[in-house]
CHARMM-style PDB file with segment names, atoms N, HN, CA, C and O in Angstrom:
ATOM      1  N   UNK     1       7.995  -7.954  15.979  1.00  0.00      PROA
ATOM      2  CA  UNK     1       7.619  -6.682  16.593  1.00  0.00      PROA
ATOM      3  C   UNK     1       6.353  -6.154  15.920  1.00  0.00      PROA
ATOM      4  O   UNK     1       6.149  -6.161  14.706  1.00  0.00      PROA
ATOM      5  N   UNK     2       5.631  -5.750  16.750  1.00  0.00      PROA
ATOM      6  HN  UNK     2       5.796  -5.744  17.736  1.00  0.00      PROA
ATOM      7  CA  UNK     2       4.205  -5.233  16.275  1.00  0.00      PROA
ATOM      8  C   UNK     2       4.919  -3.659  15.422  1.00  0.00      PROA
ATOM      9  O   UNK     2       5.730  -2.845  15.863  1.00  0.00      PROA
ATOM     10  N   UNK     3       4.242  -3.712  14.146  1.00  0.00      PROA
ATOM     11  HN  UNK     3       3.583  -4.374  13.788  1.00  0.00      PROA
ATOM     12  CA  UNK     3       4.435  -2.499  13.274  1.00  0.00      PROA
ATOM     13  C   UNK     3       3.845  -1.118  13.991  1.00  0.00      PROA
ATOM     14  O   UNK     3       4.562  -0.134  13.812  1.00  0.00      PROA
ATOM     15  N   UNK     4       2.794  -0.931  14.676  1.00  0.00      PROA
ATOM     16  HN  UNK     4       2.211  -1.730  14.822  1.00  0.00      PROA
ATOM     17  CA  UNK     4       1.838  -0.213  15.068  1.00  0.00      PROA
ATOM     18  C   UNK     4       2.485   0.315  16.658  1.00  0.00      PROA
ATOM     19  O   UNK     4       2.353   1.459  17.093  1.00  0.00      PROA
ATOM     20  N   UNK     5       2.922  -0.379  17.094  1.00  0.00      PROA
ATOM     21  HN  UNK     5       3.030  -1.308  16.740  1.00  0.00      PROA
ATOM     22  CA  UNK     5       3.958   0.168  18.491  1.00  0.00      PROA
ATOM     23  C   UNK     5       5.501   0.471  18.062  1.00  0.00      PROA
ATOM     24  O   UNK     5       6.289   1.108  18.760  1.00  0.00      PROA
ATOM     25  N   UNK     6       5.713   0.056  17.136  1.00  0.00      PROA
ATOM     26  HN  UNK     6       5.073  -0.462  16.569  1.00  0.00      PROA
ATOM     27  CA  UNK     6       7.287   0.638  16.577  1.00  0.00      PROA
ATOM     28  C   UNK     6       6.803   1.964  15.734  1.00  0.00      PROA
ATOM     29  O   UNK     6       7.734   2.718  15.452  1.00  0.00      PROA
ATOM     30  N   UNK     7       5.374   2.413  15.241  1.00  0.00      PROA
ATOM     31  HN  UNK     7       4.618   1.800  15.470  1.00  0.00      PROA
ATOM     32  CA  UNK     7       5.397   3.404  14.640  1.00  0.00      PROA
ATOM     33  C   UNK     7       5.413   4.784  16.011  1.00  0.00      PROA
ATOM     34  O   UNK     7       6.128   5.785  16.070  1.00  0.00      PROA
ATOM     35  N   UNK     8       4.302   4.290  16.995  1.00  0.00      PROA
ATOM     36  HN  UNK     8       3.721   3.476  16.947  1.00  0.00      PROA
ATOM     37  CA  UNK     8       4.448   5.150  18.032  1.00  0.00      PROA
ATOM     38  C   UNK     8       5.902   5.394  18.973  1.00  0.00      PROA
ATOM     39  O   UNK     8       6.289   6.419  19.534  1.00  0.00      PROA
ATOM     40  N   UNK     9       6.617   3.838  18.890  1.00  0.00      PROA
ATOM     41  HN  UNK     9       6.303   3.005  18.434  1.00  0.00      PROA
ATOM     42  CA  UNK     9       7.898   4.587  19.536  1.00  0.00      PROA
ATOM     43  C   UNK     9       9.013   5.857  18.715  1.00  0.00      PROA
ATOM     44  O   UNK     9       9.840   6.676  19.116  1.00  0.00      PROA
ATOM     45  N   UNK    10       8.415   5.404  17.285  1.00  0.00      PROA
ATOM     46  HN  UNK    10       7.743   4.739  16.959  1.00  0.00      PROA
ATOM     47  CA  UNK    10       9.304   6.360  16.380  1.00  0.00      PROA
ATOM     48  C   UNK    10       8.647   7.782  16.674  1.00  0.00      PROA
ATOM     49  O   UNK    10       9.352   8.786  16.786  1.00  0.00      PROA
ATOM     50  N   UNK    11       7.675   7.805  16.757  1.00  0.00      PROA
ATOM     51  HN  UNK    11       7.103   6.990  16.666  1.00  0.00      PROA
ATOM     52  CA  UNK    11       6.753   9.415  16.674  1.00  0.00      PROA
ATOM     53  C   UNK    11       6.932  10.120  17.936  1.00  0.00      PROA
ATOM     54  O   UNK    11       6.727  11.327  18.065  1.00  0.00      PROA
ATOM     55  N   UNK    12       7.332   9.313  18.898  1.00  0.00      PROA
ATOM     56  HN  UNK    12       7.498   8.332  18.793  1.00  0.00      PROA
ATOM     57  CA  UNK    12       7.839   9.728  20.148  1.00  0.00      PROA
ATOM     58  C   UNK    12       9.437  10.305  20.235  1.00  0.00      PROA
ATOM     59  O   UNK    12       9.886  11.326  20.755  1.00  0.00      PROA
ATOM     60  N   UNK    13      10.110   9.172  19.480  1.00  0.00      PROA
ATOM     61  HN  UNK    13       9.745   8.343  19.058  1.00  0.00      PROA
ATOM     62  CA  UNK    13      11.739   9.795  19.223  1.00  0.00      PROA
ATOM     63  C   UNK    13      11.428  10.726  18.456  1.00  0.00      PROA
ATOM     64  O   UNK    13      11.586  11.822  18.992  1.00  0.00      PROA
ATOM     65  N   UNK    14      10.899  10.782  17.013  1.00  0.00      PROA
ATOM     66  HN  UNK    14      10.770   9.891  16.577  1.00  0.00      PROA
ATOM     67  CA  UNK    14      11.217  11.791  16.489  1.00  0.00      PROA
ATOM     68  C   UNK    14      10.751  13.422  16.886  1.00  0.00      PROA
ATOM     69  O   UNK    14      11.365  14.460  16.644  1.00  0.00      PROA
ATOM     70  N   UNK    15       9.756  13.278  17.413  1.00  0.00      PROA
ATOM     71  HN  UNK    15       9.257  12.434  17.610  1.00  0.00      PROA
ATOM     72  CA  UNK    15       9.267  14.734  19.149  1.00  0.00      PROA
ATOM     73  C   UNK    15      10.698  14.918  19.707  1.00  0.00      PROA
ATOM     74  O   UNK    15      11.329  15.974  19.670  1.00  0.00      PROA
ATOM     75  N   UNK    16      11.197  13.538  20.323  1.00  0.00      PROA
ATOM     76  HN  UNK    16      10.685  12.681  20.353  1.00  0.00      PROA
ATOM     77  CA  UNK    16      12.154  14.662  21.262  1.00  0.00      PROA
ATOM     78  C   UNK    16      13.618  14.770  20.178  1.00  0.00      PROA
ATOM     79  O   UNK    16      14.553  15.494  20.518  1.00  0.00      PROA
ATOM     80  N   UNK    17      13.658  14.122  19.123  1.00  0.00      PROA
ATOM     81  HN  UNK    17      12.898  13.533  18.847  1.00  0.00      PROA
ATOM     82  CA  UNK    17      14.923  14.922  18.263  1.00  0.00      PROA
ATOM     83  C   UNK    17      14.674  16.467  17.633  1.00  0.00      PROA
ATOM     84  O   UNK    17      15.563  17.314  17.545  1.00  0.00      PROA
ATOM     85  N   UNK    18      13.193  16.659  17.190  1.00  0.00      PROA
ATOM     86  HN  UNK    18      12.471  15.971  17.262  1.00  0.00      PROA
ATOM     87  CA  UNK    18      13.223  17.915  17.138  1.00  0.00      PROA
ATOM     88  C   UNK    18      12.818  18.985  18.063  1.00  0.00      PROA
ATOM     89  O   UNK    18      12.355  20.101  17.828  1.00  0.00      PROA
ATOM     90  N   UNK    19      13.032  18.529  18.913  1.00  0.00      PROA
ATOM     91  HN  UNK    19      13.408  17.622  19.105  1.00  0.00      PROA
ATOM     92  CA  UNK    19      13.174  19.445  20.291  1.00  0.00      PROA
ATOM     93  C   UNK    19      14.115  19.655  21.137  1.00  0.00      PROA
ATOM     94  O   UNK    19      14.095  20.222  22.229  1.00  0.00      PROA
ATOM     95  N   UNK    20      15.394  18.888  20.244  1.00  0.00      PROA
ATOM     96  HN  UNK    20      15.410  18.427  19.357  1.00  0.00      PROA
ATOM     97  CA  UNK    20      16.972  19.153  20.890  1.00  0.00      PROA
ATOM     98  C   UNK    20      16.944  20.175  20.040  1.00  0.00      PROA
ATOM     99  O   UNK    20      16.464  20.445  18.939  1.00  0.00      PROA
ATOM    100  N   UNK    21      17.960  20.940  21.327  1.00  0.00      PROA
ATOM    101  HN  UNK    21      18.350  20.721  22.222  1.00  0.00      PROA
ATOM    102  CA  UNK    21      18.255  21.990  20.807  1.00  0.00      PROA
ATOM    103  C   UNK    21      19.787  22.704  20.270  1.00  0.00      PROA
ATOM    104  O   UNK    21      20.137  23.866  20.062  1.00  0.00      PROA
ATOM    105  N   UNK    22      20.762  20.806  20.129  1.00  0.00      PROA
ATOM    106  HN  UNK    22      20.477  19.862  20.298  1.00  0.00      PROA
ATOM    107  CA  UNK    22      22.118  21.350  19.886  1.00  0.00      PROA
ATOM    108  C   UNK    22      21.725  21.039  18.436  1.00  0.00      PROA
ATOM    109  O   UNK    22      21.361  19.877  18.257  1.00  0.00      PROA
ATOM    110  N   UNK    23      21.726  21.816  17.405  1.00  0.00      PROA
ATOM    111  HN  UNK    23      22.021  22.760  17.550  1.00  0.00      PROA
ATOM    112  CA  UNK    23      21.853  22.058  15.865  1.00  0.00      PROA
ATOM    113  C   UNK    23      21.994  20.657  15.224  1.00  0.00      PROA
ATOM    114  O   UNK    23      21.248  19.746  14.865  1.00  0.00      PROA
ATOM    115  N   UNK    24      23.730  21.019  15.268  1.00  0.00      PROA
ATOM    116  HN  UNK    24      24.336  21.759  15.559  1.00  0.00      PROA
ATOM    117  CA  UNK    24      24.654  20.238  14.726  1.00  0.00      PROA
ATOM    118  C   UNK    24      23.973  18.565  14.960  1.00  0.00      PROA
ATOM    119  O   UNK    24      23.492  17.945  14.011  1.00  0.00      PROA
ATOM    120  N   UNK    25      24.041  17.966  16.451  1.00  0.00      PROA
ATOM    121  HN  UNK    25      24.432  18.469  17.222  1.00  0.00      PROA
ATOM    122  CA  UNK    25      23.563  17.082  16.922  1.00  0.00      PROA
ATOM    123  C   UNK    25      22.671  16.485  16.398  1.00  0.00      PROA
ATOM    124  O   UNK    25      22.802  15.360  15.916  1.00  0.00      PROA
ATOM    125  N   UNK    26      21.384  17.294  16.410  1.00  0.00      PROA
ATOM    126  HN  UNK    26      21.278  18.208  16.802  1.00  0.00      PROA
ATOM    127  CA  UNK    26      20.216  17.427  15.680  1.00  0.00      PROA
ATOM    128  C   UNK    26      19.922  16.844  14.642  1.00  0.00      PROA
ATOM    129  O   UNK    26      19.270  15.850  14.321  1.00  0.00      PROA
ATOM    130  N   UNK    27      20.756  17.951  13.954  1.00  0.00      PROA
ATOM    131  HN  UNK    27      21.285  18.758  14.215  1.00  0.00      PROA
ATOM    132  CA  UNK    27      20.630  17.462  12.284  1.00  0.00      PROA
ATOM    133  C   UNK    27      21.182  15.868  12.327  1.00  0.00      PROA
ATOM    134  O   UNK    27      20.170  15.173  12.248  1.00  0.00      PROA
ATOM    135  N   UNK    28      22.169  15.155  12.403  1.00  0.00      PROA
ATOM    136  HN  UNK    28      22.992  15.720  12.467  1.00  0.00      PROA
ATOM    137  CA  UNK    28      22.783  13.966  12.535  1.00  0.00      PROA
ATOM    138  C   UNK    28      21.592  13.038  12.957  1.00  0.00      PROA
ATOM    139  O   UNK    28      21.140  12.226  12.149  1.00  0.00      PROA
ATOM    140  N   UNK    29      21.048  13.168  14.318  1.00  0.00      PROA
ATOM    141  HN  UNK    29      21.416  13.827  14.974  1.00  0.00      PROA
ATOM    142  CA  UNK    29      19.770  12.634  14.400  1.00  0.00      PROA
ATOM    143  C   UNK    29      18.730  12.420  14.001  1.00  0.00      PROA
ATOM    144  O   UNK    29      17.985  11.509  14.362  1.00  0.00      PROA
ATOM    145  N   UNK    30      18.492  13.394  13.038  1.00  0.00      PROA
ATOM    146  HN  UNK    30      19.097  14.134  12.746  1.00  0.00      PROA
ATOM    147  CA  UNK    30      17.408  13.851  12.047  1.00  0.00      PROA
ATOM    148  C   UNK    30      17.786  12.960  11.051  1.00  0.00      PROA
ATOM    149  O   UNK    30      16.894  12.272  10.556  1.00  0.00      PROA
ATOM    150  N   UNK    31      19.242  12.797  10.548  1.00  0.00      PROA
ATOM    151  HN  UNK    31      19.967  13.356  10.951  1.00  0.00      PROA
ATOM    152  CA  UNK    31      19.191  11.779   9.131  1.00  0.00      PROA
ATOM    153  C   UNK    31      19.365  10.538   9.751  1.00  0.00      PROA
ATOM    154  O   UNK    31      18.971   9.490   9.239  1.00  0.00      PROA
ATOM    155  N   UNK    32      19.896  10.600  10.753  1.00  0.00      PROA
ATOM    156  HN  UNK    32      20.217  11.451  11.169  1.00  0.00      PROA
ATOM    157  CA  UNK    32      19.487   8.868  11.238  1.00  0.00      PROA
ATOM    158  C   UNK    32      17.735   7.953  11.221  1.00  0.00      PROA
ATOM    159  O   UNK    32      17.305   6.852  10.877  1.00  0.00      PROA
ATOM    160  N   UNK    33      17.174   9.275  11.843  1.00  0.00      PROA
ATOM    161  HN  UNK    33      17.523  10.170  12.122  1.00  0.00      PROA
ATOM    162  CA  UNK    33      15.826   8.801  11.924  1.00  0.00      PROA
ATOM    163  C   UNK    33      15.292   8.895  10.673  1.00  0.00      PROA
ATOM    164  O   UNK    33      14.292   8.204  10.475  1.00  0.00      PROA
ATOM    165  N   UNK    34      15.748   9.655   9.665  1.00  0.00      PROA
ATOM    166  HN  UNK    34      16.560  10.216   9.827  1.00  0.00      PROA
ATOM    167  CA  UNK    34      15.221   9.265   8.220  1.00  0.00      PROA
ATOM    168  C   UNK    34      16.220   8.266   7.623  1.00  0.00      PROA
ATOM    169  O   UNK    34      16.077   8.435   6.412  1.00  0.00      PROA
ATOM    170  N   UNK    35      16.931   7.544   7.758  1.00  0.00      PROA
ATOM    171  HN  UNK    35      17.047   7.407   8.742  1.00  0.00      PROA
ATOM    172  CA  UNK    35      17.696   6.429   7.683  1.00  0.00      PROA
ATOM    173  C   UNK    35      16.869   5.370   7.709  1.00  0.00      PROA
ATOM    174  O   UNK    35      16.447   4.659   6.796  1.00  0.00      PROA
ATOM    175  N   UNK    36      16.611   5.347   9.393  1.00  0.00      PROA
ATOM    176  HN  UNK    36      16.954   5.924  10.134  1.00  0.00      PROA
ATOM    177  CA  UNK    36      15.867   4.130  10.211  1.00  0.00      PROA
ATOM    178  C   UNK    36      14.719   4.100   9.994  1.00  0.00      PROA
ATOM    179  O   UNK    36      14.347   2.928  10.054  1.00  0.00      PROA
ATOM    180  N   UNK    37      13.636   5.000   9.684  1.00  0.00      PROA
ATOM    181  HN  UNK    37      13.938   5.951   9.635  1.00  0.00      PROA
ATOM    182  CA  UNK    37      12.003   5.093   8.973  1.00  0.00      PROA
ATOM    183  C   UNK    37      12.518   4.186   7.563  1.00  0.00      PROA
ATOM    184  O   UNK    37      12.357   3.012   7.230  1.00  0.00      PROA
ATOM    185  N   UNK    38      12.973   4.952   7.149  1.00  0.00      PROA
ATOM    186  HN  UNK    38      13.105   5.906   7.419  1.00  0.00      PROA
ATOM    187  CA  UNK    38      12.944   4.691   5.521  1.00  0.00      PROA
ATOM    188  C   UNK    38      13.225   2.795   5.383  1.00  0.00      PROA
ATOM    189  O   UNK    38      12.451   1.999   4.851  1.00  0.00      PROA
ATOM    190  N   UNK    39      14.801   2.423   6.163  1.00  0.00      PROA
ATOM    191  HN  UNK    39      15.429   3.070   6.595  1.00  0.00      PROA
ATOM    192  CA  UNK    39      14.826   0.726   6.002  1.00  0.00      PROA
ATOM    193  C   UNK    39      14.106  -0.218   6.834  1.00  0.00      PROA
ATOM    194  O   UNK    39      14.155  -1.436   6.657  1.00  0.00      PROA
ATOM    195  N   UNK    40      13.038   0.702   8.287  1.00  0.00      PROA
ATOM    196  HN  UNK    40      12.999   1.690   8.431  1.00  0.00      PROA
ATOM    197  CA  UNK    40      12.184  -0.098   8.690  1.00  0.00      PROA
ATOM    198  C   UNK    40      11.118  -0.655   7.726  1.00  0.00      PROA
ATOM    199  O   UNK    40      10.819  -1.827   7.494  1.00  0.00      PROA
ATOM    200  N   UNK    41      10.582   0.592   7.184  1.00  0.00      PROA
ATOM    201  HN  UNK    41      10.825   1.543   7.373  1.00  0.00      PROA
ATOM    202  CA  UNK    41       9.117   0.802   6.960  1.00  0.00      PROA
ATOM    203  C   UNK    41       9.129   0.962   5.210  1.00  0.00      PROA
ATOM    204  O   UNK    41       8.159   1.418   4.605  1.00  0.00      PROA
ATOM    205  N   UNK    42      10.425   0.494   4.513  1.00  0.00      PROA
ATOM    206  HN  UNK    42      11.213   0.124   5.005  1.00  0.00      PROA
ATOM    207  CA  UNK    42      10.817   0.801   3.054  1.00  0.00      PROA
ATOM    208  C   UNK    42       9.967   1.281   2.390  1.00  0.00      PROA
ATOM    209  O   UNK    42       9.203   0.833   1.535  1.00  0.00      PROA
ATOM    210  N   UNK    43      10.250   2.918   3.135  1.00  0.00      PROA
ATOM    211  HN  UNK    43      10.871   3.282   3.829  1.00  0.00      PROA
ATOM    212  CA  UNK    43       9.312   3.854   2.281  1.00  0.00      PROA
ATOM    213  C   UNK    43      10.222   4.298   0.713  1.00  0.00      PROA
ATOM    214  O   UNK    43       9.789   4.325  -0.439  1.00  0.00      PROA
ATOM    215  N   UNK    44      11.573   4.598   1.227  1.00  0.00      PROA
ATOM    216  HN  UNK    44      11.925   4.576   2.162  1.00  0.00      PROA
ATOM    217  CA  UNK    44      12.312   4.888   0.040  1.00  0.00      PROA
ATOM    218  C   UNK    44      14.171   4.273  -0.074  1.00  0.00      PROA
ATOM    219  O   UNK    44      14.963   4.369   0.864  1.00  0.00      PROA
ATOM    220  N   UNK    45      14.386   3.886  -0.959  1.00  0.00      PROA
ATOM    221  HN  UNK    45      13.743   3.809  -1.721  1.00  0.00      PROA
ATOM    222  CA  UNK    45      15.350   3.177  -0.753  1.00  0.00      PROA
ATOM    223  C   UNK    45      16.873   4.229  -0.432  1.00  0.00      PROA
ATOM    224  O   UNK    45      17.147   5.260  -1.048  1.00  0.00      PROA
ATOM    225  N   UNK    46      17.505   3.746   0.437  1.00  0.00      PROA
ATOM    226  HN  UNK    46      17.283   2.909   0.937  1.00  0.00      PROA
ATOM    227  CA  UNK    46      18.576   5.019   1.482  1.00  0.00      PROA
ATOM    228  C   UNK    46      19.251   5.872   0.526  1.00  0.00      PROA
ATOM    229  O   UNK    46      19.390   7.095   0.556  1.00  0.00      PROA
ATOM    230  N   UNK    47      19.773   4.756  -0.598  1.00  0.00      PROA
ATOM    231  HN  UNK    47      19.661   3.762  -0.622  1.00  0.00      PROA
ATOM    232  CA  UNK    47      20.792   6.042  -1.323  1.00  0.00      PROA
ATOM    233  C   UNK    47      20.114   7.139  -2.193  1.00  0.00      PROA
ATOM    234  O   UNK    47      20.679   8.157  -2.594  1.00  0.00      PROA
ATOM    235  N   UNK    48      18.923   6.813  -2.408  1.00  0.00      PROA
ATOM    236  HN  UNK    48      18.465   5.986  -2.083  1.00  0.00      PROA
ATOM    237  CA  UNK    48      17.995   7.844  -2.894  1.00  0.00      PROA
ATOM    238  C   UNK    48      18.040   9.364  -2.239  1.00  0.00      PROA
ATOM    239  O   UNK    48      18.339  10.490  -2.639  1.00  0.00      PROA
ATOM    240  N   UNK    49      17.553   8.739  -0.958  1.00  0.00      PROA
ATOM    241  HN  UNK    49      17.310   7.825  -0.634  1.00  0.00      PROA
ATOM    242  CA  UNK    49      17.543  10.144   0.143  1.00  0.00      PROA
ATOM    243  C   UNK    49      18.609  11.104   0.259  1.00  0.00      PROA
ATOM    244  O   UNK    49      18.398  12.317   0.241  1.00  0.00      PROA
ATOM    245  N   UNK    50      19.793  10.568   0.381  1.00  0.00      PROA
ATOM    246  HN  UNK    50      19.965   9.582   0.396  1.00  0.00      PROA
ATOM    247  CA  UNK    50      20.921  11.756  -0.365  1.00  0.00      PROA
ATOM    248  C   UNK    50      20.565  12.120  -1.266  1.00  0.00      PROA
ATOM    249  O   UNK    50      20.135  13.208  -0.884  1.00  0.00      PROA
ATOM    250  N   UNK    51      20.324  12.073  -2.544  1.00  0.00      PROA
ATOM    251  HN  UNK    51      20.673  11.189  -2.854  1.00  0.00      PROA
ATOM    252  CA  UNK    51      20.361  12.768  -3.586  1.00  0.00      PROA
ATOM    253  C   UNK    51      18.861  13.433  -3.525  1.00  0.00      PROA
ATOM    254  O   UNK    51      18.797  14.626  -3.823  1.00  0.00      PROA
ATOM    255  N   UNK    52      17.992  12.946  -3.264  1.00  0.00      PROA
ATOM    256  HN  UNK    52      18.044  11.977  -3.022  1.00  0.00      PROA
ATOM    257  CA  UNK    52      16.605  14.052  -3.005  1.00  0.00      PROA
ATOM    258  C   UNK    52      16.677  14.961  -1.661  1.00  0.00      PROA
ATOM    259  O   UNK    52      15.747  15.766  -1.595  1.00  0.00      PROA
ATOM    260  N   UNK    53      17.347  14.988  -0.865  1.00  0.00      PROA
ATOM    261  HN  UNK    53      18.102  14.334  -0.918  1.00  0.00      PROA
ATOM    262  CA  UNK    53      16.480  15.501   0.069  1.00  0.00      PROA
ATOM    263  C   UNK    53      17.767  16.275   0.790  1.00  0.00      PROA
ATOM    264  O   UNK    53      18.681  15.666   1.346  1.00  0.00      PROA
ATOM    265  N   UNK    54      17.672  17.849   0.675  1.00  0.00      PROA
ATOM    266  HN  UNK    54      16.930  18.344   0.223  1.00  0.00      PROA
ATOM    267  CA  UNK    54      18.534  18.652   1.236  1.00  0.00      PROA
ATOM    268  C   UNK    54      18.184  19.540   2.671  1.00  0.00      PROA
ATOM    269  O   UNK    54      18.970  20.265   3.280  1.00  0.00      PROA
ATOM    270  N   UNK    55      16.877  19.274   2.982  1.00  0.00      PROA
ATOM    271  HN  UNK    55      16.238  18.685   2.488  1.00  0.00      PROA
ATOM    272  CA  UNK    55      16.371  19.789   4.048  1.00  0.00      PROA
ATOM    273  C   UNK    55      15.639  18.038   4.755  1.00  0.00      PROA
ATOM    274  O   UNK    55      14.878  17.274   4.162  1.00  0.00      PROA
ATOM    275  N   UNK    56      16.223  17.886   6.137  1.00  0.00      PROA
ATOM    276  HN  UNK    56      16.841  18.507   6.619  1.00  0.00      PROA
ATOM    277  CA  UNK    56      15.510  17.160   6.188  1.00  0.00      PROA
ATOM    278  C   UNK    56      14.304  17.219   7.325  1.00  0.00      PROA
ATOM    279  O   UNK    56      13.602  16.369   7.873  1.00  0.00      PROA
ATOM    280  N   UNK    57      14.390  18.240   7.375  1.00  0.00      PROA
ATOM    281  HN  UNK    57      14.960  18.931   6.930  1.00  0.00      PROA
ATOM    282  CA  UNK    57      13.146  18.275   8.696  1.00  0.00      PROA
ATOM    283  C   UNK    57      11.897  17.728   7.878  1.00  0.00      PROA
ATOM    284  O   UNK    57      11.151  16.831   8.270  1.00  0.00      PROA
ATOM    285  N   UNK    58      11.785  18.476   6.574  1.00  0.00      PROA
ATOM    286  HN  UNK    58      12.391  19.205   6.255  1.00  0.00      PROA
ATOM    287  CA  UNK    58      10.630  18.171   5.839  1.00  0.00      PROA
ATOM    288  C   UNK    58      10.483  17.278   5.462  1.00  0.00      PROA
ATOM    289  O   UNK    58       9.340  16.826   5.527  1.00  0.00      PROA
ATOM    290  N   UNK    59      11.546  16.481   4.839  1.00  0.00      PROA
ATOM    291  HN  UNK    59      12.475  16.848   4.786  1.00  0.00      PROA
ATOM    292  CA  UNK    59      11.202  15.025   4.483  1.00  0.00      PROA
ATOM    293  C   UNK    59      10.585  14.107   5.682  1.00  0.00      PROA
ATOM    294  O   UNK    59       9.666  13.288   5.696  1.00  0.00      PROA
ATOM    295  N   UNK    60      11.582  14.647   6.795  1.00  0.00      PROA
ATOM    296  HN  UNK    60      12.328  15.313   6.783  1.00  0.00      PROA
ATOM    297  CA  UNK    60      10.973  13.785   8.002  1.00  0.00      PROA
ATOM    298  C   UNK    60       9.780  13.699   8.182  1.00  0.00      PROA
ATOM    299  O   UNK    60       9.246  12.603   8.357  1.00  0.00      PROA
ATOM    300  N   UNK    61       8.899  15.194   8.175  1.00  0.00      PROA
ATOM    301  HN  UNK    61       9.333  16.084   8.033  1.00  0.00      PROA
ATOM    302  CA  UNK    61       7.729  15.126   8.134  1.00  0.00      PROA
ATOM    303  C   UNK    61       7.148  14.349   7.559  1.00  0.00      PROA
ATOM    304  O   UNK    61       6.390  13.670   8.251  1.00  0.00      PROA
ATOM    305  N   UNK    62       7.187  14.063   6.140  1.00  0.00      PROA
ATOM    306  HN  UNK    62       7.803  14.615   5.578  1.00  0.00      PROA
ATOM    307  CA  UNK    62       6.579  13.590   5.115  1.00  0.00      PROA
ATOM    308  C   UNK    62       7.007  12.216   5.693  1.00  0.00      PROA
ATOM    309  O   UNK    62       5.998  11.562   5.959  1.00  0.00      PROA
ATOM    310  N   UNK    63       7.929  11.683   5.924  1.00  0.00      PROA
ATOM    311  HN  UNK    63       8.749  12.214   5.708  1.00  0.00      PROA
ATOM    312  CA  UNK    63       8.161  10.265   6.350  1.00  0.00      PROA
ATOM    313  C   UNK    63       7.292  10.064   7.544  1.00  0.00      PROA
ATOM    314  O   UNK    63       6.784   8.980   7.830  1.00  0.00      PROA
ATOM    315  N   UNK    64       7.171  10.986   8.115  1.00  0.00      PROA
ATOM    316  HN  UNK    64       7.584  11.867   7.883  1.00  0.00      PROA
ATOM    317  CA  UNK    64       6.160  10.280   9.767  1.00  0.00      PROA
ATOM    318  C   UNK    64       4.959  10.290   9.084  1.00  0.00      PROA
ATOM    319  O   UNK    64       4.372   9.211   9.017  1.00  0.00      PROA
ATOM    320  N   UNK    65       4.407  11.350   8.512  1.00  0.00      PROA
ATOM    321  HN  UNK    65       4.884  12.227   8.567  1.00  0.00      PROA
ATOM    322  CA  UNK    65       3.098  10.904   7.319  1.00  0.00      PROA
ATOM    323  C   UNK    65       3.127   9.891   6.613  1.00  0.00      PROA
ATOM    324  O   UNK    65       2.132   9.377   6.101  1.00  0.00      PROA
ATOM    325  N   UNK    66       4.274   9.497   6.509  1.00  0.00      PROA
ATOM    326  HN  UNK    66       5.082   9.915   6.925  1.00  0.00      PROA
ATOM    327  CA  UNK    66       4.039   8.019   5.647  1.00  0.00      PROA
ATOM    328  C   UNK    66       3.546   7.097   6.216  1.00  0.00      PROA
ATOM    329  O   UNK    66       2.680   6.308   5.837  1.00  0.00      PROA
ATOM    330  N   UNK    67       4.439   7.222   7.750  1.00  0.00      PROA
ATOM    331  HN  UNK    67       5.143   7.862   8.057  1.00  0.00      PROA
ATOM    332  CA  UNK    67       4.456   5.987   8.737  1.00  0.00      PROA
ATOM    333  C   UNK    67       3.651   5.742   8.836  1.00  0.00      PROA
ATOM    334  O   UNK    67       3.232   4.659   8.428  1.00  0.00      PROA
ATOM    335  N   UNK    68       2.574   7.071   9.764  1.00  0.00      PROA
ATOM    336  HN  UNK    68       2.915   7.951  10.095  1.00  0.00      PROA
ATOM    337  CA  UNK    68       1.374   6.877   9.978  1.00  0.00      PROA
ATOM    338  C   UNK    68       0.234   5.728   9.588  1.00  0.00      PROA
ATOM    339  OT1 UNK    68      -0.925   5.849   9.985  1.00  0.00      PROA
TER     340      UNK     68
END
Protein backbone atom coordinates (compact mmCIF):
# COMPACT_ATOMS: atom_id res chain seq x y z
CA UNK A 1 0.00 0.00 0.00
CA UNK A 2 1.26 3.36 -0.99
CA UNK A 3 2.14 5.28 2.48
CA UNK A 4 1.06 8.69 0.95
CA UNK A 5 -2.71 7.52 0.03
CA UNK A 6 -3.14 5.68 3.40
CA UNK A 7 -2.02 9.03 4.99
CA UNK A 8 -4.86 10.92 3.05
CA UNK A 9 -7.42 8.18 3.70
CA UNK A 10 -6.57 8.61 7.46
CA UNK A 11 -6.92 12.58 7.33
CA UNK A 12 -10.17 12.05 5.77
CA UNK A 13 -11.44 9.51 8.60
CA UNK A 14 -10.05 11.38 11.12
CA UNK A 15 -12.40 14.84 9.69
CA UNK A 16 -15.36 12.84 9.85
CA UNK A 17 -14.61 11.23 13.54
CA UNK A 18 -14.29 14.61 14.80
CA UNK A 19 -17.31 15.74 13.41
CA UNK A 20 -19.49 12.99 15.00
CA UNK A 21 -21.35 14.25 17.16
CA UNK A 22 -22.28 11.21 19.62
CA UNK A 23 -19.48 11.96 22.51
CA UNK A 24 -19.19 8.75 23.95
CA UNK A 25 -18.85 7.10 20.33
CA UNK A 26 -16.44 9.60 19.45
CA UNK A 27 -14.13 9.39 21.97
CA UNK A 28 -13.80 5.35 21.30
CA UNK A 29 -13.10 6.34 17.72
CA UNK A 30 -10.74 8.85 18.56
CA UNK A 31 -8.51 6.15 20.50
CA UNK A 32 -8.90 3.76 17.83
CA UNK A 33 -7.58 6.14 15.29
CA UNK A 34 -4.74 6.93 17.65
CA UNK A 35 -4.28 3.18 18.01
CA UNK A 36 -4.21 2.65 14.17
CA UNK A 37 -1.82 5.96 13.31
CA UNK A 38 0.46 5.07 15.95
CA UNK A 39 0.97 0.86 14.74
CA UNK A 40 0.65 1.97 11.06
CA UNK A 41 3.04 4.70 10.94
CA UNK A 42 5.10 3.62 14.51
CA UNK A 43 5.04 6.91 15.67
CA UNK A 44 4.76 5.71 19.36
CA UNK A 45 4.62 2.42 20.75
CA UNK A 46 0.54 1.62 21.96
CA UNK A 47 1.07 0.94 25.58
CA UNK A 48 2.80 4.16 25.95
CA UNK A 49 -0.28 6.14 24.79
CA UNK A 50 -2.29 5.10 27.81
CA UNK A 51 -0.08 6.27 30.14
CA UNK A 52 0.76 9.72 28.28
CA UNK A 53 -2.12 10.85 26.86
CA UNK A 54 -5.43 11.81 28.77
CA UNK A 55 -6.96 14.07 26.24
CA UNK A 56 -6.94 12.65 23.04
CA UNK A 57 -8.14 15.03 20.58
CA UNK A 58 -4.73 16.66 21.03
CA UNK A 59 -2.59 13.95 20.72
CA UNK A 60 -4.53 13.14 17.63
CA UNK A 61 -3.63 16.30 16.38
CA UNK A 62 -0.13 15.95 17.01
CA UNK A 63 -0.32 12.40 15.44
CA UNK A 64 -1.88 13.71 12.04
CA UNK A 65 1.16 16.24 12.27
CA UNK A 66 3.25 13.48 12.51
CA UNK A 67 1.67 11.65 9.68
CA UNK A 68 1.86 14.35 7.56
Amino acid sequence: MNINSRREEIIIELEMILNFSYLNLRNKLIYFMVSLISYTFKVLPIKKINKWCKNWEKYLVLLVYLVE
